[in-house]
C-alpha positions in Angstrom: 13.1 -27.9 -10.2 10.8 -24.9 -10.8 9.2 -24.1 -14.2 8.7 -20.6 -15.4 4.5 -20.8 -14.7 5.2 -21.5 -11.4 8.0 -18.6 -11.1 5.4 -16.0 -12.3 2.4 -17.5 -10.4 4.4 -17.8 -7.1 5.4 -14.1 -8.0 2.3 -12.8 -8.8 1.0 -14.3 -5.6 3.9 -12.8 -3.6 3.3 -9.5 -5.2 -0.2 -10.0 -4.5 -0.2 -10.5 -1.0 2.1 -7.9 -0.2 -0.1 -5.7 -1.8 -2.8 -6.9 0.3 -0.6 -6.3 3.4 0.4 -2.8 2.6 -3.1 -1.7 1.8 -4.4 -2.8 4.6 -1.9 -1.3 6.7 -2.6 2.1 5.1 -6.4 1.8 5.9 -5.9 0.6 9.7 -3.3 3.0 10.6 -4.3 6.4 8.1 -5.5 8.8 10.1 -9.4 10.1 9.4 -9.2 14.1 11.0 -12.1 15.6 12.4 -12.9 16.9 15.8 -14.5 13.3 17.0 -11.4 11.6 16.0 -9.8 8.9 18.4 -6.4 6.7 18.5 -7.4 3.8 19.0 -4.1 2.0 19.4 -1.9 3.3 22.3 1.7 1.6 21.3 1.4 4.6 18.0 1.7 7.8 20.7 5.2 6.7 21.4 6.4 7.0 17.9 3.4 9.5 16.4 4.9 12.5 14.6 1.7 14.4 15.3 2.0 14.3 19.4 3.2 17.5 19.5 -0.2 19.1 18.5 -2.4 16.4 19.6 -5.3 17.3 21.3 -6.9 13.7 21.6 -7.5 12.6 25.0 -4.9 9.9 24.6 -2.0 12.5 23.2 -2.6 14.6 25.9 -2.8 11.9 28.9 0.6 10.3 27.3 2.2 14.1 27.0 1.8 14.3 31.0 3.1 10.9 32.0 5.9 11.6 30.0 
């Protein structure tokens, strides 16, 4: 049977890590602007809600195969 100090350190822990997760997340994926900005991950052009005005080499090569 579980005690209440391992309840709220398991929690904490769980809390911790998916903080962890979704910060990192946020800092792979955020987009940093600029003109000598590059995607460097080609599975996000499919889904990206900025292809329509993307003028990165990889929008615009995906924009003509589709």
């Amino acid at each position: 049977m579980i005690n209440r100090r391992e309840f709220l350190r398991n929690g904490f822990r769980g809390l911790l890590l998916g903080s962890l997760a979704v910060m990192s997340g946020t800092l792979i994926l955020r987009n940093y602007g600029g003109e000598e900005a590059s995607c460097d991950f080609d599975f996000l052009c499919k889904g990206c809600d900025k292809l329509k005005a993307c003028r990165l080499p990889e929008g615009v090569k995906f924009k003509e195969s589709k």
